[in-house]
N, C-alpha and C positions, 0 to 999 in steps of 0.2 A: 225894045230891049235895051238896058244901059248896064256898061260891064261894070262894077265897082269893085275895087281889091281891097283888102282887109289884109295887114301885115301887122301879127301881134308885138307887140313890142321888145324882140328878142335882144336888142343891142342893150339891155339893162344887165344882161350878167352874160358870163363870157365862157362857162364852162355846162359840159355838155349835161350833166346830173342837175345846175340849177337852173338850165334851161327848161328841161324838162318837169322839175316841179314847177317853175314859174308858168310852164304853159299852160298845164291846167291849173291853175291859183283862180282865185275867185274875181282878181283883180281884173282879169282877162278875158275870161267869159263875163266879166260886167260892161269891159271895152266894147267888146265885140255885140251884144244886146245892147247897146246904146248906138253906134254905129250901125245895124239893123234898123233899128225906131227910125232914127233918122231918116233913113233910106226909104222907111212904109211912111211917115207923114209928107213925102216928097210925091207921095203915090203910086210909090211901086207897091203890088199887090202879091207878087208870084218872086218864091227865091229859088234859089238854083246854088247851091252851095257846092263849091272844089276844095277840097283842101291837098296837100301836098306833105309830107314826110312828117313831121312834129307836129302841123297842121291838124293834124287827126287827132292829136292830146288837145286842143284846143278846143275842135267842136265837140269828142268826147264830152271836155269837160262842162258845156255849155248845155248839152242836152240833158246832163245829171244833176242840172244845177234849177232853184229855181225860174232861173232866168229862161228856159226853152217854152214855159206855162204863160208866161209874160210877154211873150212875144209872138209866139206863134200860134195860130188856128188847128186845134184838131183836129183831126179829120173826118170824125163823126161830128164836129160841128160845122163844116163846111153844109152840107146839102141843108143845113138849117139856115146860112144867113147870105146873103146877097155878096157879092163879089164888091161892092161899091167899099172904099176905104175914105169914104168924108169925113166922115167919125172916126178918125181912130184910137180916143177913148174907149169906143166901142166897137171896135174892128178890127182886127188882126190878118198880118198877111198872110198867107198859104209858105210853108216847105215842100216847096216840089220834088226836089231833087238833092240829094245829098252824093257825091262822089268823092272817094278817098283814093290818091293815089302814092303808091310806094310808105302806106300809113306805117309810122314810128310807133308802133303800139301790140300790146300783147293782145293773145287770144283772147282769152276774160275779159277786156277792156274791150275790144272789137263784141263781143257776144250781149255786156251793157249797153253796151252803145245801141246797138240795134234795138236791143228790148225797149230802152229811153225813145230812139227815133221812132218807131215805130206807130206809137198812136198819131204825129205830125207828119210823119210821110211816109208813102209806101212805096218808097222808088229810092233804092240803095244801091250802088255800085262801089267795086273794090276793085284797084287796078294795085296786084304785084306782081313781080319778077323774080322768080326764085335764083337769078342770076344774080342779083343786086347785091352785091357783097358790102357796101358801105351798110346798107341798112342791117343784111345778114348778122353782118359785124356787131351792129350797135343793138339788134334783137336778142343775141347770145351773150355779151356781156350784160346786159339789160335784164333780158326775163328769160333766159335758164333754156328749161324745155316748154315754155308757157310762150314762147316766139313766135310772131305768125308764120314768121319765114320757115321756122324748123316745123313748124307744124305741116307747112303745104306742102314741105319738099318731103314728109313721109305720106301724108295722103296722094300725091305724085307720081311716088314710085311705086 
C-alpha cells in the first residue's frame, strides 16, 4: 500500500465563491487525472480515494467529467480483464473506495455524484456531523434548503 496525497491547487484564489468554482473547474479534474495516471503507470492497480470538505467539489467534478472514463475501470469490465497493469494503454486501475468527509457540497451534487461513481465503484461512504457549524455555515449561505447539513438535521429529527 503507498499513501499519495493530492491537494488541489487552492492557493490560486483566495475567496471562498472562487474557490469553490475553481474546484470543480476542469483544470482540476484534469490535475487530479494526470496525477492518478501517473500513480497507475508506477503500478498502482487499486485506489482508495478520501476526500475532505471542498474535496468533495473536486472529485464530484472529476467523476462528471470525461476524465472518470479515462482513467478508471468499470466495474462491469473488471471480471472481463486481468488485474495485471503492464499495459496501461490498455489497462485501467480499479476505484475501490471513495470516502467523503464533512463534504462542502449540496444534495443534488451528493445525489450526481453517486449516480456518476457508481458504475467505477460500489463502495461509497459519507462522513458528516450535523454539529459542524463552519460547514453548516458555508451549506446555508451556499445552497439554501438544498444543504446536506439542513437536509440530515431534518431527516434526524
Amino acid at each position: 500500500m503507498i499513501l499519495a496525497c493530492y491537494s488541489w491547487p487552492c492557493h490560486r484564489v483566495s475567496f471562498y465563491h472562487k474557490s469553490a468554482k475553481f474546484s470543480a473547474s476542469d483544470e482540476v479534474s484534469n490535475d487530479l487525472r494526470v496525477f492518478i495516471s501517473e500513480l497507475a503507470k508506477q503500478g498502482i492497480e487499486e485506489f482508495h480515494i478520501i476526500t475532505h470538505s471542498m474535496g468533495a467539489r473536486v472529485i464530484s467534478a472529476f467523476v462528471s467529467s470525461p476524465h472518470m472514463s479515462r482513467t478508471f475501470r468499470e466495474i462491469s469490465n473488471i471480471e472481463l480483464e486481468s488485474f495485471n497493469l503492464k499495459d496501461f494503454n490498455l489497462k485501467k486501475p480499479i476505484l475501490a473506495t471513495v470516502t467523503m468527509c464533512a463534504p462542502d457540497a449540496e444534495v443534488n451534487g451528493l445525489r450526481s455524484f453517486y449516480d456518476n461513481t457508481l458504475p467505477y465503484c460500489n463502495h461509497m461512504t459519507l462522513y458528516t456531523d450535523r454539529r459542524d457549524q463552519a460547514l453548516a455555515l458555508s451549506q446555508i449561505l451556499h445552497f439554501g434548503a438544498d444543504s446536506l447539513v439542513f437536509n440530515l438535521k431534518n431527516q434526524l429529527e
